[in-house]
N, C-alpha and C positions, 0 to 999 in steps of 0.2 A: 126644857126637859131633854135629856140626853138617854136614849136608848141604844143597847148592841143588839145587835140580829144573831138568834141562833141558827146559825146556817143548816142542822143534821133536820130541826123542827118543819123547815119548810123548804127540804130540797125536794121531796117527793111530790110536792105541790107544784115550784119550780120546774123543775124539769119538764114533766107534761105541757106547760105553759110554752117552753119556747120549744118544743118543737112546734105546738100546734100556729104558731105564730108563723112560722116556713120564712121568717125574713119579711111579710109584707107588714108597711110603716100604717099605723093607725091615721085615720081620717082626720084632717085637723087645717085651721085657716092659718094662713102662713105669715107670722107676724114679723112681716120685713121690714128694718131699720126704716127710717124716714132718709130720702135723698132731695136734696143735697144735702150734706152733713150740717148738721147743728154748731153752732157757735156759742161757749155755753155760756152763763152769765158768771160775773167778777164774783159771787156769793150765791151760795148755796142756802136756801133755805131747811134747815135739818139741825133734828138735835144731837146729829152725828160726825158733824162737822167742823166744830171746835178746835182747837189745834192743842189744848193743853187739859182737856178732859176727852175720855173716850164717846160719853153721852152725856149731856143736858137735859135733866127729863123737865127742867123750864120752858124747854122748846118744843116737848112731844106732843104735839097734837096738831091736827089736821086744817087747823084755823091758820098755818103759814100757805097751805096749798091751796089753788083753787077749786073754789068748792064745785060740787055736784047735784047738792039736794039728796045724796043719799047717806045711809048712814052706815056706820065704819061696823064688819061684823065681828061677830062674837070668837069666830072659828077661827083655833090656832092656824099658823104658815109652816108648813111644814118645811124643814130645808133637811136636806138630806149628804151629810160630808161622808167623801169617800177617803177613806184612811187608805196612804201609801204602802203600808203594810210593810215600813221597816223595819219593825218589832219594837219602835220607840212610841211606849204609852204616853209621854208626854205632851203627843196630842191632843189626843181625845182629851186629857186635862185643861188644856190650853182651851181647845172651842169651847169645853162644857163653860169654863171660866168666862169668854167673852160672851157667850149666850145670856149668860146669867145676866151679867152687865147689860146688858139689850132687854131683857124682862124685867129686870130691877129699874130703869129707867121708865118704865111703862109700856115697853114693848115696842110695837111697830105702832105710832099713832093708838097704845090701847089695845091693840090684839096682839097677845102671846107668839113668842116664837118659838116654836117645836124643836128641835134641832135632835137629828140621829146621826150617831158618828156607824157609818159601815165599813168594817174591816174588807182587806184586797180577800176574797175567793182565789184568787190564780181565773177566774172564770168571767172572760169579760161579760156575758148574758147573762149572766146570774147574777152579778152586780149591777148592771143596769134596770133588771129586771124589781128584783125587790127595791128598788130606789124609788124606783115611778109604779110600777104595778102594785108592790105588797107596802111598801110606805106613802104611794099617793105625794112624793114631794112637787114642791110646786117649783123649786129650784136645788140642784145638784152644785156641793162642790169639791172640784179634784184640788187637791195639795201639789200633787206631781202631776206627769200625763198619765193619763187613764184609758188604757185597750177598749172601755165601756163607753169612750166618745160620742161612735157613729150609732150606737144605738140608742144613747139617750136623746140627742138632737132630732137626728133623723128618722128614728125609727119611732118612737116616743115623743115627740116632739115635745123636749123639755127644757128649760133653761138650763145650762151646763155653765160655772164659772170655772176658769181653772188657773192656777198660780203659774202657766206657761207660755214661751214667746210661742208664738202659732203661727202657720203659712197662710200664705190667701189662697191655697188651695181647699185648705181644712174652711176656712172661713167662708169663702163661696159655697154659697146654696144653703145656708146654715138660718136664714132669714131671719140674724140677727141672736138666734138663739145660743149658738157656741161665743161665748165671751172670756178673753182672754186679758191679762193683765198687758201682755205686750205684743208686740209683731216681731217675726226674726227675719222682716223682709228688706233686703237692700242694706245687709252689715255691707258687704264687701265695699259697696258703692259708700257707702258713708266712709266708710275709715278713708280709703283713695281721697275722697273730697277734703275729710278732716287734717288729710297731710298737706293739699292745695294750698286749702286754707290757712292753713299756721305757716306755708311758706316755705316747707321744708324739702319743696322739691324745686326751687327757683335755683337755675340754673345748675342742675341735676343731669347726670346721664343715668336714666334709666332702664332695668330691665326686669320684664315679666318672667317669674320663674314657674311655670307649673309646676303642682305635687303630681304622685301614683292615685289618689284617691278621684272616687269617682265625679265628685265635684268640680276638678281640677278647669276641665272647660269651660266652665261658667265662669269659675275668678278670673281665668285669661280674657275672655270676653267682656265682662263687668270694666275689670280692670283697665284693658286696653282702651276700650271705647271711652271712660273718662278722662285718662290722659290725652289721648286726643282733641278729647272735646274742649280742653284745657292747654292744648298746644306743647305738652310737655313732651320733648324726644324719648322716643323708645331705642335702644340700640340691643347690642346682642351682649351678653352675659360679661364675655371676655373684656368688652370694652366699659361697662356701666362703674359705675362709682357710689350705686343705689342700687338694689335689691327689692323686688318684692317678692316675698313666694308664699307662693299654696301652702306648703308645709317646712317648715326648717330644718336643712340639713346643717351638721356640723363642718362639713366640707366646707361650706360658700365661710366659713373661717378662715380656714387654714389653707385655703387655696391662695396662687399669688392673685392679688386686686390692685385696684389704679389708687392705693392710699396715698395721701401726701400731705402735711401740715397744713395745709391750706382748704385742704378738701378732705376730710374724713371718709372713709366708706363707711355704709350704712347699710344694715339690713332689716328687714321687716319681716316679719313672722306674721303670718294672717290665718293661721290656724285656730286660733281660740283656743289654744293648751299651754298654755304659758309656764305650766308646773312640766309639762312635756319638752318644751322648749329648753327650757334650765337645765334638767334633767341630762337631754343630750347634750348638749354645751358643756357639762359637767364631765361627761363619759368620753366626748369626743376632742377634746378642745389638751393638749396637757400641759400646759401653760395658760390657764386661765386671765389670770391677773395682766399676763403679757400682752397674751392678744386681743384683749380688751381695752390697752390702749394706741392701736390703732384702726382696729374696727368696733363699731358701734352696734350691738345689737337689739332690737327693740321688738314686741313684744302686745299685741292689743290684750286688754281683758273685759269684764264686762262690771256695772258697776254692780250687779247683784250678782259675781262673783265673791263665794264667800272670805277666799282671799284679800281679795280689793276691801270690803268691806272690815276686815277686822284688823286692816293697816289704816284707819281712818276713824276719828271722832262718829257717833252717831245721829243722827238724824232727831230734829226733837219730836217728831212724830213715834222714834221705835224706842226713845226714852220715855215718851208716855204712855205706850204698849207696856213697857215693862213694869210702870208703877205701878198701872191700873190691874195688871194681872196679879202681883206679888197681894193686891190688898185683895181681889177679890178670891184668892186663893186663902188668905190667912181668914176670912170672914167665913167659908163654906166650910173649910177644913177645921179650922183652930192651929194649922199647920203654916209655917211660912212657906213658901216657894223657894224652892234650890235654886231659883236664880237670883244672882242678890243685883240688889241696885248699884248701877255706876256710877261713877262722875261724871259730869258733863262731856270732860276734856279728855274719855276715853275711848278707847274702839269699844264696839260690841262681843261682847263673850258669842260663840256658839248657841250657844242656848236662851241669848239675849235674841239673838239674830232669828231666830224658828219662831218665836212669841210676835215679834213684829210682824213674821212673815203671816203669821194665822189671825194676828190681831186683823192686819191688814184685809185681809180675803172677808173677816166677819163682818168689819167696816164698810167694804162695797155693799153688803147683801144687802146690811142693813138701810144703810143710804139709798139703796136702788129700793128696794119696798117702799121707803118712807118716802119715796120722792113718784114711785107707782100712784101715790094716794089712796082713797078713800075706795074705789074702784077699782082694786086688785085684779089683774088679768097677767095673761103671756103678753099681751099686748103692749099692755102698758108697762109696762114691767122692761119690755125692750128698748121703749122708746126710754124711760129712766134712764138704763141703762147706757143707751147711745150717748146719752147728754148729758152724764155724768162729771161733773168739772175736776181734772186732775187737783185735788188737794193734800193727799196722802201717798208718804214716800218712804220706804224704808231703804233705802239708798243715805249714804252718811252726807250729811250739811255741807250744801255748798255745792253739791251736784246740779246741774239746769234741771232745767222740767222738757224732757224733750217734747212734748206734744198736749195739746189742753182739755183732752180726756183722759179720765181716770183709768177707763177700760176701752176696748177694742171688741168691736162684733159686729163689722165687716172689712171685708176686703179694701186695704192700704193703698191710698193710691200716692203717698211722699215719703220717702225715706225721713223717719224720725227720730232717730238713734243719737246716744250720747255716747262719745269714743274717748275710750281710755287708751293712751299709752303709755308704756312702761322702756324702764330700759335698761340692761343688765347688768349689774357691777360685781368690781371680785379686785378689793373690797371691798365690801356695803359700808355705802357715808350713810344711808337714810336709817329711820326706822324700824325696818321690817325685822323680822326675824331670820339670820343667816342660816342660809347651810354649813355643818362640817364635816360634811363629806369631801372638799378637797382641803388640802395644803391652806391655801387664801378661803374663807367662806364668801360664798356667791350669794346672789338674791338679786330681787328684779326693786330698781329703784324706780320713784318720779320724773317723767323725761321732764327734760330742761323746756321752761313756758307750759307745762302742763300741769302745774303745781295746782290749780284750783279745781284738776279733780277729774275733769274731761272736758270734749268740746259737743256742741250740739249739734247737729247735723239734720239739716230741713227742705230737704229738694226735690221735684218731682221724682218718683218712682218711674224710672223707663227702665224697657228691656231693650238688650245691646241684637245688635241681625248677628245671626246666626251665621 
């Protein structure tokens, strides 16, 4: 079932409520992950876990789990999604669709799944509020980040999923209840390692460029502390023949550098704005084509950049998001789905891309209920959730599995990231689609040995001294 909330009907209700609340967090036992971390098993038991249907309702029932002696109840689960509130109704069509599919299959083990989509308020207590107070869910989920975080966790103590990389700041003290599809902890260190590793800094003179932005300390640090640790020379600017920087200026182009056919200069961009990057490179650079062949510019992205993603074949997990949605929309509606099916051997449309992304979020819930069992809690619900086996990927084929959890709901203690590099051409030999905004069209190609998509990257998490 899919319900909207009329905000005008129950804000006079609302309201009273959180003031009377003053900020103090309701009374509640604190269902902390299990430590040491779980190792999960090669197979899932779940009729949700199939690789080329969404559910198996051959499998729904509660005789794969270990039993309890009790019996499974009557009373729907309510899950409550919070709509990003980009004005794109395609949502709410998309969960009501995968919900369906999760009921249609027999539900959770036989009990109903509730599902309310809640439009963004602009009012992060208000939204938190009616999710757990006036909806009674039993798990929340965000699509984007949602201002309503710290009150549903913490203050509410409620299951929160949410389609975003998360800090182990947000993550600590959350006792497993904020559950995050990814961590955004240790990029810098991963890409540094990922370049170690492919080799592309062996016998390198290197140097660290700080950005203006406030982060910039941290990459110096990150940064330097790996090379070292790695024996790689650091030198000063004027003399390096490698580049890393914070942010990329056009300048470290067309400035004089130690180039020579034997030795290319290189620059790295660690910003995470690769359409930024290009951009300036474009404005700043007036000879593009030229000075491209003798400095190299490159570029990280991430693989659930939608970018990356729509220069790449898709995944056969978001190929079968998109099947099972087109049918289960033409079966409710009589209407086909605007998004039409692909070929195998092609990128994902846009619209291809948002159906896997929510296919995906409805996948975990589901799986983590039906793997909760028979004995539905916060509890157990957590530990599911902790030990949930990375099976489902909307990232296109051929990408690693950086990590062998599906989700994240505590604090990271290994750098587990897969690094994409790119590298800039003018003119584009690859696929992508060019710029013509100069003279030559530009675009960010496949660096050279990175063709299979990225590298994985799996190392303790340290912090560098200060």
């Amino acid at each position: 079932m899919i319900a909207g909330i009329g905000h005008r009907a129950w804000s006079l209700l609302i309201v009273p409520l959180v003031l009377s609340l003053g900020g103090v967090a309701t009374a509640a036992v604190d269902p902390a992950p299990p430590t040491p971390a779980y190792s999960p098993p090669t197979r899932e038991p779940s009729p949700f876990s199939m690789p080329d249907v969404f559910c198996d309702p051959t499998e729904n029932n509660f005789d794969l789990v270990e039993p309890t002696g009790a019996r499974p109840s009557s009373e729907p689960i309510t899950v409550v999604v919070l709509d990003p509130g980009t004005g794109n109704d395609a949502v709410s069509q998309e969960v009501e669709a995968f919900a369906g599919l999760i009921n249609d299959c027999g539900g959770i083990g036989g009990r109903t799944l509730d599902v309310r989509v809640e439009p963004d308020s602009g009012n992060a207590i208000f939204n938190c509020l009616v999710a757990t107070r006036q909806l009674h869910a039993f798990m929340v989920v965000a699509m984007a980040p949602s201002a309503a975080a710290p009150c549903i966790v913490h203050d509410q103590r409620t299951l929160l999923l949410t389609d975003t990389d998360t800090a182990n700041t947000d993550l600590k003290g959350s006792g497993g209840l904020l559950v995050t599809t990814g961590s955004n902890e240790g990029i810098t260190r991963a890409r540094v390692e990922a370049l170690i590793d492919g080799d592309r800094l062996d016998g390198r003179r290197v140097a660290v460029v700080p950005g203006s932005a406030p982060d910039s300390s941290e990459f110096m640090a990150v940064t330097t502390a790996v090379l070292r640790a790695h024996k790689i020379p650091i030198v000063a600017a004027e003399r390096a023949d490698t580049l890393l920087e914070a942010s990329f200026t056009p300048s470290s182009v067309t400035a004089p550098h130690a180039a020579s056919k034997s030795r290319p200069y290189e620059i790295y961009d660690f910003s995470g704005h690769p359409d930024q990057t290009l951009d300036s490179l474009r404005a700043g650079v007036g000879d593009l084509a030229r000075a491209l062949r003798t400095v190299s510019v490159y570029s990280f992205a991430s693989v659930g950049d939608s970018q990356f993603r729509a220069t790449r074949p898709p995944s056969g997990f978001s190929r079968m998001c998109t099947t099972e949605y087109q049918a289960a929309l033409a079966k409710s509606t009589g209407v086909a789905a605007t998004t039409t099916t692909e070929p195998t051997d092609t990128p994902p449309s846009v619209e291809s891309q948002q159906v896997a992304d929510v296919c995906l979020m409805m996948r975990i819930v589901a799986r983590a209920l039906f793997a909760a069992g028979i004995d539905l809690n916060q509890r157990a619900a957590v530990k599911a959730l902790h030990r949930l086996p990375f099976i489902d990927s909307t990232a296109p084929g051929g990408i690693a599995k950086p990590r062998p959890n599906q989700v994240v709901n505590e604090p990271v203690r290994r750098v587990q990231q897969v690094v994409v590099l790119d590298k800039a051409e003018a003119p584009c030999t690859n696929d992508t689609i060019p710029s013509t905004t100069n003279a030559v069209p530009s675009c960010w190609g496949t660096a050279p040995n990175w063709e299979d998509g990225g590298r994985v990257v799996n190392v303790p998490l340290t912090t560098p001294a200060r």
